[in-house]
C-alpha positions, -999 to +999 in steps of 0.1 A: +000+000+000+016+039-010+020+062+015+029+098+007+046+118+037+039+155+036+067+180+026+085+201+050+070+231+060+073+260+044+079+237+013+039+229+001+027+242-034+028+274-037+047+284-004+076+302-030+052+321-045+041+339-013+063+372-007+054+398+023+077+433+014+093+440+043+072+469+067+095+497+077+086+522+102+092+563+102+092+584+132+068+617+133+059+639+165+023+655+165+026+689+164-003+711+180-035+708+155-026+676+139-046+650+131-046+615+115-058+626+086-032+654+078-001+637+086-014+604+070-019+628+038+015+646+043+028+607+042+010+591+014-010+568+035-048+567+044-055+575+084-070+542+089-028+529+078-013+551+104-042+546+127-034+508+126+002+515+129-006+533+159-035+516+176-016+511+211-010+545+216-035+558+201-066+541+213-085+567+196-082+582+164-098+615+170-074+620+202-040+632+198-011+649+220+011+672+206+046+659+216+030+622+212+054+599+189+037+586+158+052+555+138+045+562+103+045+528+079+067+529+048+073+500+026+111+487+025+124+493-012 
């Protein structure tokens, strides 16, 4: 009787063809009278983006400190 043993992880069909780019991350301080929506704009990137970059410190997105330390998401090249 056959018996087939699975491959490796990491080694099925298809598992070559599966590519994450690399997530790189860009340091901004909120200045007085920012908001998500105007630095995400300044940066290229949707609020909701830098929101989910930022949801631990920024529990909400209609809240922020000036002085407060925003990571801003950038895509390795």
């Amino acid at each position: 009787m056959p018996t087939s043993t699975p491959p490796p992880t990491g080694q099925g069909i298809g598992a070559d063809a599966v590519t994450t780019p690399q997530e790189t991350w860009q340091l901004y301080t909120v200045q007085p009278d920012d908001t998500l929506s105007t630095i995400a704009e300044a940066h290229g990137i949707t609020w909701q983006a830098l929101w989910e970059a930022n949801c631990d410190a920024v529990p909400d997105p209609q809240f922020l400190m000036a002085g407060q330390t925003l990571r801003i998401p950038t895509s390795a090249d």
